[in-house]
C-alpha positions as CSV (number, residue, x, y, z in Angstrom):
1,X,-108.0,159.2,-32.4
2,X,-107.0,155.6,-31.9
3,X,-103.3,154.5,-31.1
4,X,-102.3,151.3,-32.8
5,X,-99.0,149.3,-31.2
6,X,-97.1,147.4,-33.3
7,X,-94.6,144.6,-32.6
8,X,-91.4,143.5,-34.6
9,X,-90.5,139.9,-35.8
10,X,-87.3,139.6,-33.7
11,X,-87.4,137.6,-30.6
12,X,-87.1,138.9,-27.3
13,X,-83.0,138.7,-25.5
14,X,-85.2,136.2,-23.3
15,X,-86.0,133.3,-25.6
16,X,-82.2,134.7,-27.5
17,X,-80.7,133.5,-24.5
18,X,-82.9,130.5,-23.8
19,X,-81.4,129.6,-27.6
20,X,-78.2,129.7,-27.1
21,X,-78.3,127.5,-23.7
22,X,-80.0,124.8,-25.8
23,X,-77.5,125.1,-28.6
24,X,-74.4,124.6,-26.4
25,X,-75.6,121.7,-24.4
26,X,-76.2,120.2,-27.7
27,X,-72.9,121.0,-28.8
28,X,-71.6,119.7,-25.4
29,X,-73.6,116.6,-25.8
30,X,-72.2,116.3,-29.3
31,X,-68.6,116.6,-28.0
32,X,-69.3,114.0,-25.2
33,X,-70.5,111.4,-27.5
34,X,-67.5,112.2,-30.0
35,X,-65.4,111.5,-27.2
36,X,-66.9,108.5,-25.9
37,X,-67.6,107.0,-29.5
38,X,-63.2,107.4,-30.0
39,X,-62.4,106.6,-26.3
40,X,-64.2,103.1,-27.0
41,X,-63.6,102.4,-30.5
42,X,-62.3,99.0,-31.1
43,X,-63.4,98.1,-34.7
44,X,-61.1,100.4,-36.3
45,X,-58.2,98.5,-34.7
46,X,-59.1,95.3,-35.0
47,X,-57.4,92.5,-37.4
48,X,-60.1,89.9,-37.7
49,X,-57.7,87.3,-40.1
50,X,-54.8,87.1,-37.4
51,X,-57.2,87.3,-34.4
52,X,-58.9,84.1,-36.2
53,X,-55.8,82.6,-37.3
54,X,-54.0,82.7,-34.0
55,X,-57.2,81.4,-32.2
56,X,-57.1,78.6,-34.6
57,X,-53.8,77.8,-34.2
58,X,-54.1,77.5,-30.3
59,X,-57.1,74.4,-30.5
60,X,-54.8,71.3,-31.5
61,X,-53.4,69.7,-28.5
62,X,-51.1,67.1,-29.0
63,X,-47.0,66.6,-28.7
64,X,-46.0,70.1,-27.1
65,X,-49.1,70.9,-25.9
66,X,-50.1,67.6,-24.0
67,X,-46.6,67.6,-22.3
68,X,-47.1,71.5,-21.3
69,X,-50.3,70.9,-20.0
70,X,-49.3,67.8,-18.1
71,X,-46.7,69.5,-16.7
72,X,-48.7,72.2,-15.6
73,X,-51.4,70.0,-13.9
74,X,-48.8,68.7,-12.1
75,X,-47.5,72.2,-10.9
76,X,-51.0,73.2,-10.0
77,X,-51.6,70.1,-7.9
78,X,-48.4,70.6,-6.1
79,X,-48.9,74.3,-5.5
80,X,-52.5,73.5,-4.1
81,X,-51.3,71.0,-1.9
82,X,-48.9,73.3,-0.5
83,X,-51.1,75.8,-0.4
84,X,-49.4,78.2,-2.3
85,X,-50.6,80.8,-4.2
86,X,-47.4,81.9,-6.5
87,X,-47.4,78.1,-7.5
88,X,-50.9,78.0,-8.4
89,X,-50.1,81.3,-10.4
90,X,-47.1,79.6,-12.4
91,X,-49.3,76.7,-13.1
92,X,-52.1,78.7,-14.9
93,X,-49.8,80.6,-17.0
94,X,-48.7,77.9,-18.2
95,X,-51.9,75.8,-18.9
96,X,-53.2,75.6,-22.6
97,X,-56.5,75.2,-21.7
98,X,-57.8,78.5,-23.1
99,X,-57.1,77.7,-26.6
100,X,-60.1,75.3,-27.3
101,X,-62.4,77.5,-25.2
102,X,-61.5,80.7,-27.4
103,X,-62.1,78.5,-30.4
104,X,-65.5,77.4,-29.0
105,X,-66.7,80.6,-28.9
106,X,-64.8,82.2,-32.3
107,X,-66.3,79.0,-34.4
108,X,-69.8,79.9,-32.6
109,X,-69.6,83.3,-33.5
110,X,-68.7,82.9,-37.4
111,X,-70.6,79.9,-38.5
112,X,-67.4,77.6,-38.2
113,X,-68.9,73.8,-37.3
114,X,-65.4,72.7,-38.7
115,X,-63.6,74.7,-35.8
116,X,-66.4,73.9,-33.6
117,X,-65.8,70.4,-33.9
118,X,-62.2,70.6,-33.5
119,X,-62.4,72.8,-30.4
120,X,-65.1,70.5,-28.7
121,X,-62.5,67.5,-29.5
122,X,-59.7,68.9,-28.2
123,X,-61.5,70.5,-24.9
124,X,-62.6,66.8,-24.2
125,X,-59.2,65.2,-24.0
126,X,-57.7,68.1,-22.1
127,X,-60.3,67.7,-19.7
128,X,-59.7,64.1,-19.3
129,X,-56.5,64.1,-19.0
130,X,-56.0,66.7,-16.6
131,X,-58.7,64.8,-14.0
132,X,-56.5,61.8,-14.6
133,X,-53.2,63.5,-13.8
134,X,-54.5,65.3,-10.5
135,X,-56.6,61.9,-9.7
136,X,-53.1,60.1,-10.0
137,X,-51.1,63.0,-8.2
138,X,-53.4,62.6,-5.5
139,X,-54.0,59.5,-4.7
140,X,-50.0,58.3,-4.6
141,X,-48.6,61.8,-3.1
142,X,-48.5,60.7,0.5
143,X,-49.6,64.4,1.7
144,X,-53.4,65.3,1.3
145,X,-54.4,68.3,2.9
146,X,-56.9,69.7,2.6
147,X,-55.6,73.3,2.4
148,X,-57.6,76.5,1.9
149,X,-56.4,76.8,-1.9
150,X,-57.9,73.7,-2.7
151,X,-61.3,74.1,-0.6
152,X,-61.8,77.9,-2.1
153,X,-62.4,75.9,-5.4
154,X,-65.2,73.8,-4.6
155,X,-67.7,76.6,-3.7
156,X,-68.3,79.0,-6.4
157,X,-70.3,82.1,-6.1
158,X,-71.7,85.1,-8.1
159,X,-68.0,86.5,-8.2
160,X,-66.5,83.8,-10.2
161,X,-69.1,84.3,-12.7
162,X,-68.0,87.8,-12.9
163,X,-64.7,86.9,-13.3
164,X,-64.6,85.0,-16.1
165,X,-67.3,86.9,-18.3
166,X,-65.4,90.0,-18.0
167,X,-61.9,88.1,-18.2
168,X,-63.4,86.1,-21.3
169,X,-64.2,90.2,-22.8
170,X,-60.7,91.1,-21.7
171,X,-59.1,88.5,-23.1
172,X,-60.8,88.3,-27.0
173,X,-60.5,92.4,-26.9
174,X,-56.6,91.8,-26.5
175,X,-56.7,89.4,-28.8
176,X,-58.5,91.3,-30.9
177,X,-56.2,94.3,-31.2
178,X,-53.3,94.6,-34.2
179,X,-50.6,93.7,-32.0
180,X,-51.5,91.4,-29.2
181,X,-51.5,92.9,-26.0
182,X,-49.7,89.8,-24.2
183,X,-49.9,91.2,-20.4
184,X,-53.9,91.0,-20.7
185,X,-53.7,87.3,-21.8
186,X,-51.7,86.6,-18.8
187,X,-53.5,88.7,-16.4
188,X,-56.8,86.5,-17.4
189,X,-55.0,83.5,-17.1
190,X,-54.4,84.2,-13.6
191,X,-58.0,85.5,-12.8
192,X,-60.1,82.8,-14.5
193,X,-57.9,80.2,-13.4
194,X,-59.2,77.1,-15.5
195,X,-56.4,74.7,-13.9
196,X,-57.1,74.3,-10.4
197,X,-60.4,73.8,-10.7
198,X,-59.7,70.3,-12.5
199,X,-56.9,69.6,-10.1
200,X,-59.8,69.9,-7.4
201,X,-61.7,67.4,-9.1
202,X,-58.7,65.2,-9.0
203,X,-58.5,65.8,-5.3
204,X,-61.9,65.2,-4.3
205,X,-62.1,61.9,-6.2
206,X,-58.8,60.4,-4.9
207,X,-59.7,61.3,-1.3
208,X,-62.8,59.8,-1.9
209,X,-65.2,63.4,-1.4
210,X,-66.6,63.3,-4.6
211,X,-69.3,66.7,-3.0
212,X,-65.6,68.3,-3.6
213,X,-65.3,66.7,-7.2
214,X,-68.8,68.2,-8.0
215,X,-68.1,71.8,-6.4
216,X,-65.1,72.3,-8.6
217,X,-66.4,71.2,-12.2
218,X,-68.7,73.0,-11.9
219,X,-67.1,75.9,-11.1
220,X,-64.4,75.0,-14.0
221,X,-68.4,74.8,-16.0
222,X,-69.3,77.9,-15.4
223,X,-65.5,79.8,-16.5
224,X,-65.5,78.2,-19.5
225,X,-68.6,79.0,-20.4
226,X,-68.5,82.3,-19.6
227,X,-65.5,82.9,-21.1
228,X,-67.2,81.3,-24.3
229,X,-70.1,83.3,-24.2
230,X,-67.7,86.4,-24.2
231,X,-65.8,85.5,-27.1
232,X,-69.0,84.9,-29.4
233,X,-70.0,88.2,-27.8
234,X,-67.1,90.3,-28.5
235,X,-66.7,88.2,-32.3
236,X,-70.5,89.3,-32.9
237,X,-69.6,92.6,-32.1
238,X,-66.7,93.2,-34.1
239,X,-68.1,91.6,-36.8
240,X,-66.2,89.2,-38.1
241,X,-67.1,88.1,-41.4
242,X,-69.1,84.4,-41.0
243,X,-67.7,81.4,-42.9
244,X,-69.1,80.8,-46.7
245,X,-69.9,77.4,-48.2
246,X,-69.9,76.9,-51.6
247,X,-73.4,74.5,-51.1
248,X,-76.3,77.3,-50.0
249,X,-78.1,74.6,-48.3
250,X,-75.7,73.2,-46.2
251,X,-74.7,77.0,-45.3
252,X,-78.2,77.4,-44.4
253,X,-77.9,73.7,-42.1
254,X,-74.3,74.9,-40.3
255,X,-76.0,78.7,-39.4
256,X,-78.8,77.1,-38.1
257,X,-76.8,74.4,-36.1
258,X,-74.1,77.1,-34.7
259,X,-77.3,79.5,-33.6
260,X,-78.6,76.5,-31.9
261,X,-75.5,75.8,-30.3
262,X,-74.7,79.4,-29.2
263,X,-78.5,79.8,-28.0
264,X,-77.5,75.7,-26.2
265,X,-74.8,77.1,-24.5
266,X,-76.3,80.5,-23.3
267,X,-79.6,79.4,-21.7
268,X,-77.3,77.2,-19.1
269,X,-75.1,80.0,-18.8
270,X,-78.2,82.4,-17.7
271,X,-79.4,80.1,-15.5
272,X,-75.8,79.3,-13.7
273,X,-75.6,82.9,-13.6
274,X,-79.5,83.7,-11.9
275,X,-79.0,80.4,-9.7
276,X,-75.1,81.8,-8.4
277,X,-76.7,85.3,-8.0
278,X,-79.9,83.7,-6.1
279,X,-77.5,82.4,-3.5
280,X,-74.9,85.5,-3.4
281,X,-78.0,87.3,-2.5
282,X,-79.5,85.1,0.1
283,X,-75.7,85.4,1.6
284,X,-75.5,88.5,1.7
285,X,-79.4,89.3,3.5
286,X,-77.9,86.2,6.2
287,X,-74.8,87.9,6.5
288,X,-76.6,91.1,7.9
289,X,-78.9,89.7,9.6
290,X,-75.9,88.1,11.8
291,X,-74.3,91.5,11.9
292,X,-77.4,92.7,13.5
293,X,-78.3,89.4,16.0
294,X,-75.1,87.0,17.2
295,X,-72.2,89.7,16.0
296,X,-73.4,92.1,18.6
297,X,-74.9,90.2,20.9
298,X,-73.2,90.6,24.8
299,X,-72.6,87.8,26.8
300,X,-72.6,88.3,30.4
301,X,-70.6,85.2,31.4
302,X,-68.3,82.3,29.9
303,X,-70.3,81.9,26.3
304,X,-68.6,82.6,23.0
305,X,-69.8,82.7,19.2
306,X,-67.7,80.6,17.3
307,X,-68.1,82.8,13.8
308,X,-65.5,80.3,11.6
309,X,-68.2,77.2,12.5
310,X,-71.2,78.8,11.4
311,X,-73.1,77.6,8.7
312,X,-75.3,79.4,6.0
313,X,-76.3,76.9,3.0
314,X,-78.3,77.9,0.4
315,X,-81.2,75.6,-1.3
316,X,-83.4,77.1,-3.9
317,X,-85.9,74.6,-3.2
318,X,-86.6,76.5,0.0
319,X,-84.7,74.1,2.6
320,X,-81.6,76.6,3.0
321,X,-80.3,77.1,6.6
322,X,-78.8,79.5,8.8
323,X,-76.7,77.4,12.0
324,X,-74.8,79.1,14.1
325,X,-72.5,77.9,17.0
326,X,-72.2,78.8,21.1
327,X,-69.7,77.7,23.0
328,X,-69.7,77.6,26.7
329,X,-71.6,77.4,29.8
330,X,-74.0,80.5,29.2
331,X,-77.5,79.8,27.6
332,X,-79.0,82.6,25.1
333,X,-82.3,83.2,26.8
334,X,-85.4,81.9,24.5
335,X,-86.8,85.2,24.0
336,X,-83.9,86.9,22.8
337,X,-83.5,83.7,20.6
338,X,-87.4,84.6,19.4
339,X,-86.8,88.1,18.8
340,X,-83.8,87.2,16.2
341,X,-86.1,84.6,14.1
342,X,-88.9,87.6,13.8
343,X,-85.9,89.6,12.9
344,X,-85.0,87.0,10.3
345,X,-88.4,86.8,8.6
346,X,-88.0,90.5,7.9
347,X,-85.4,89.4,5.2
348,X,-87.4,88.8,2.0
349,X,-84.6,85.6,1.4
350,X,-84.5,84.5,5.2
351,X,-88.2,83.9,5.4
352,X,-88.3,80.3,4.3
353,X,-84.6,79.1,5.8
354,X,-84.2,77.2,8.9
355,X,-82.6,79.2,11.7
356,X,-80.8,76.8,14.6
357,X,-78.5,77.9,17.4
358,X,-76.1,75.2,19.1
359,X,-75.3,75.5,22.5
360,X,-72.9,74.2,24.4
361,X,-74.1,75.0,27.6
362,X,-77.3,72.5,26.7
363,X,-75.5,69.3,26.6
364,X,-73.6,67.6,29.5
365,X,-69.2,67.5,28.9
366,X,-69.0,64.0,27.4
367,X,-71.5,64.6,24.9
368,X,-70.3,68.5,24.3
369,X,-67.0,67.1,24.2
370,X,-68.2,64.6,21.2
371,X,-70.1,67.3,19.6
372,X,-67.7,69.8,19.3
373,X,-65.1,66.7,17.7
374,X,-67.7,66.1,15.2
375,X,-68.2,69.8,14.1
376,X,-64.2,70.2,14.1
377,X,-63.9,67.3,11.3
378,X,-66.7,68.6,9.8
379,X,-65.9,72.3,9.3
380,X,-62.4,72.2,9.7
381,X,-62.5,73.7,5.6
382,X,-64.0,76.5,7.4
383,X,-61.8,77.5,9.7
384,X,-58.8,79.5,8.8
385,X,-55.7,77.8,9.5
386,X,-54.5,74.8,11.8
387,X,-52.9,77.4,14.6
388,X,-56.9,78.5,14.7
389,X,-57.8,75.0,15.0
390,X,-55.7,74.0,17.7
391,X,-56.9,77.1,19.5
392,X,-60.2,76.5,19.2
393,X,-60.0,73.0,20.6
394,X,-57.6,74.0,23.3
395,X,-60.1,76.6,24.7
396,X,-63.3,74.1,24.5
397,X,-61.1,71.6,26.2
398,X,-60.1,73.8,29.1
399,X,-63.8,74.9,29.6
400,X,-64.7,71.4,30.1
401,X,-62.2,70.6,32.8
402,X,-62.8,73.7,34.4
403,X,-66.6,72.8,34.3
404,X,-66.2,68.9,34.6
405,X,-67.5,68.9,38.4
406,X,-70.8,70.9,37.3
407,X,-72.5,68.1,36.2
408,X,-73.0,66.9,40.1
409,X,-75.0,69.4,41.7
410,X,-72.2,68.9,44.8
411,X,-73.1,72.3,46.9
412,X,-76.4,70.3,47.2
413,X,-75.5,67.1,47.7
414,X,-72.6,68.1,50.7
415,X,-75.3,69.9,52.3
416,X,-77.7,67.0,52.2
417,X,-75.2,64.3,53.4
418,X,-73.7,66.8,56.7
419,X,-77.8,67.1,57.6
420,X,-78.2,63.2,57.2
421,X,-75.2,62.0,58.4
422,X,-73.5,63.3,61.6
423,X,-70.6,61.1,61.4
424,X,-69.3,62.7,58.5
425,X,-66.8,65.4,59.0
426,X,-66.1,66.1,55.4
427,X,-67.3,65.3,51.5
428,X,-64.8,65.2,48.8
429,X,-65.7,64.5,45.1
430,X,-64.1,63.8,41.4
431,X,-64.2,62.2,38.0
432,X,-62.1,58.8,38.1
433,X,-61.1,56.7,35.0
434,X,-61.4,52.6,35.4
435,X,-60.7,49.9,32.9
436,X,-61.1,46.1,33.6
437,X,-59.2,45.9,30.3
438,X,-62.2,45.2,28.1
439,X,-63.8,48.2,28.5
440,X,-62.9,51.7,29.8
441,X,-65.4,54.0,32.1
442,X,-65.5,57.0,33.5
443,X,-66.9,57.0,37.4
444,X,-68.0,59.5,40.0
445,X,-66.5,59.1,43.2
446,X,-67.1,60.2,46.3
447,X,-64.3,60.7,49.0
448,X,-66.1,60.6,52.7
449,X,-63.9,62.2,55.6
450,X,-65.2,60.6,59.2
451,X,-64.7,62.5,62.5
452,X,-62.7,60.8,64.5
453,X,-63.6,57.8,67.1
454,X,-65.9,56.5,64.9
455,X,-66.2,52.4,65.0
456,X,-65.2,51.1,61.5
457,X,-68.2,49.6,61.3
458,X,-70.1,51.9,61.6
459,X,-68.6,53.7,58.9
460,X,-68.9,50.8,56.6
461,X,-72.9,51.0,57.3
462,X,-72.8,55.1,57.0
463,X,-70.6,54.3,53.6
464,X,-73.5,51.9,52.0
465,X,-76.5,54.0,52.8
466,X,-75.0,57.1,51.8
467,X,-73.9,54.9,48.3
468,X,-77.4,53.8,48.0
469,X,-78.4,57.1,48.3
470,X,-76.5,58.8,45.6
471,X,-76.8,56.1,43.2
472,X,-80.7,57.3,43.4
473,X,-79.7,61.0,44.1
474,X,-77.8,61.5,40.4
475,X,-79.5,59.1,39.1
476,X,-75.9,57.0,38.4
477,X,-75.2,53.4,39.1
478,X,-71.6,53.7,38.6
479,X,-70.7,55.7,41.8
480,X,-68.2,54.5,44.1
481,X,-68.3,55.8,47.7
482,X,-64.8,55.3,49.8
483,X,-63.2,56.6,52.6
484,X,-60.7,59.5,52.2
485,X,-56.9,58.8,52.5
């Protein structure tokens, strides 16, 4: 007799339960993106014809407008000059300067070359005239600092670029929305701050740096288009409806000239942004490779790292350097100074830089005294305020004096003038400063102390030979031998 088993349909509680998982994470899945899809909705809320109307009515500059933004440059320029931040503040909210940029990117976005051409007009004149008002400002203000407010605008970096892309999104979102949100257009007014830039540019042409009038257009370049690129973004994506002209062909000729514009204005925008980010990253790898080196390097003696004078420049034709600064008597031995350049080409963006190390203790305290003048002019924008400059050149001065009489191997010398002159009961030795008028020099001198009883002229012949001597000794013509008071 055979036994047959038979199995039901049903499924087992195993794959029941295995069922049920997968239909609640779906669900859960489904909830999430319902939550996320109403959380981020702005299309519902948008009102394209007053977003594009109040854009519109923000490009014409002339009458109110010009005298706002005049007076505004001049506020700026001021409040840079004195280095102060609330004043720069009040200056950019102010400044109508964003209008033509908004209307840039809104005429880009909906096929508008009418708009276009009035925004690119009236963004020209503003431009101008601002340069011309700082240029003025500047060059007949008697005061011409070069404060810290004004130097942070003439190096930008991968941050500004941040900035005014995502204040550029902030700000066409807020405009965007039934019922303006007004705090946002004043917040970005203060982060993408369009107006010092162009007072900058002012500055660095009437002071006659025009490296400083190049660092800060180009910084204004890269906020406004930014800030253009993320209104055409944000239009695009709300979907605006495009301008309509009653000609077919010549609709066809403006979509084709606004796409080439848009696509004009993106492909420098890209490559501002991969050049800024090149160098933020090269920065950043030189940065920790000094954390790791000079930051925690121990001297043993008198030498110092001056951090506020060292120099990291960036080229992306391969000739970027890394220079950083010693002060003081104590030498970095060569091999340690080896062992940081192998560290250095273990940075993929170090590899190809230059890597130099100054040292004070290499030169002799005339020439480290003109060195470290020369570096102070040239990197004074570097260092933080004047109370750190004056410290800084108060502590290299004082190192010098303290090590003025190092130069003269004197120990030596002393011992070498007591074996070869008996006569000589004592050696004395200092720095003196002589003028004939004409000219001004600074001598060594030598102070000889003779032991008593001896002839004067005998000390007269002891003084020349031992004056002969010296002059061959340190190798200096100018040193004057005389008997101590």
């Amino acid at each position: 007799m055979s036994e047959h088993l038979f199995t039901g349909g049903g499924n087992s509680p195993d794959q029941d339960s295995g069922e049920k998982v997968k239909r609640d994470f779906k669900g859960l899945l489904g909830s999430v993106r319902k939550f996320l899809a109403e959380l981020l909705e702005v299309r519902t809320n948008t009102d394209a014809a007053a977003t594009k109307e109040s854009i519109i009515e923000d490009i014409p500059f002339k009458g109110h407008t010009s005298w706002i933004l005049i007076c505004s440059i001049f506020i700026a320029s001021i409040g840079l000059n004195a280095n102060s931040t609330a004043v720069v503040i009040g200056a950019m909210l102010i400044s109508p300067l964003m209008g033509p940029i908004l209307g840039m990117g809104l005429s880009l976005a909906i096929n508008d070359i009418d708009t276009l051409r009035r925004s690119l007009k009236n963004f020209t004149v503003m431009v101008v005239l601002s340069v011309i008002t700082a240029y003025l400002f500047f060059a007949v203000f008697p005061l011409q600092d070069e404060s810290s407010e004004l130097l942070a605008r003439t190096k930008p970096d991968i941050r500004d670029v941040l900035i005014a892309f995502f204040g550029g999104l902030a700000l066409v979102i807020a405009r965007a929305k039934k019922g303006t949100i007004a705090s946002v257009i004043f917040g970005v007014a203060i982060a993408t701050a369009l107006m010092p830039p162009l007072c900058t540019v002012g500055f660095g042409l009437a002071i006659g740096k025009p490296w400083y009038a190049a660092g800060a257009m180009y910084l204004f370049i890269i906020n406004t288009i930014f800030i253009g690129l993320a209104t055409f973004l944000v239009i695009k994506f709300l979907r605006f409806p495009m301008v309509r002209y009653a000609n077919s062909q010549r609709r066809r000729l403006i979509a084709r000239l606004a796409s080439i514009t848009g696509i004009a204005v993106m492909i420098p925008a890209g490559f501002t942004f991969y050049q800024v980010f090149q160098e933020s990253l090269f920065k950043k790898q030189a940065r920790q490779f000094l954390g790791e080196t000079i930051e925690v390097y121990q001297f043993n003696g008198a030498g110092r790292y001056v951090d506020n004078l060292t120099k990291i420049d960036y080229n992306e034709k391969g000739e970027s350097l890394i220079e950083l600064v010693v002060m003081g008597d104590e030498l970095i031995p060569d091999n340690v100074l080896n062992t940081w350049r192998v560290q250095k080409n273990e940075f993929s963006r170090l590899k190809e830089a230059q890597f130099k190390v100054l040292q004070g203790g290499k030169d002799d305290s005339e020439e480290k005294f003109n060195y470290v003048s020369e570096l102070y002019e040239k990197n004074k924008a570097e260092l933080l305020n004047k109370d750190e400059q004056i410290r800084l050149l108060e502590e290299e001065v004082a190192t010098l004096t303290k090590n003025a009489g190092k130069r003269i191997p004197f120990n030596n010398i002393s011992a070498e003038a007591k074996a070869n002159y008996n006569n000589i009961e004592g050696l004395g030795f200092s720095y003196q400063i002589q003028t004939d008028f004409k000219k001004q020099d600074t001598v060594p001198v030598f102070e000889i102390k003779w032991k008593e009883g001896i002839r004067q002229n005998q000390k007269d012949l002891d003084a020349k030979k031992m004056s002969d001597w010296l002059k061959i000794r340190i190798q200096d013509s100018t040193v004057v031998v005389k008997e101590s008071d």
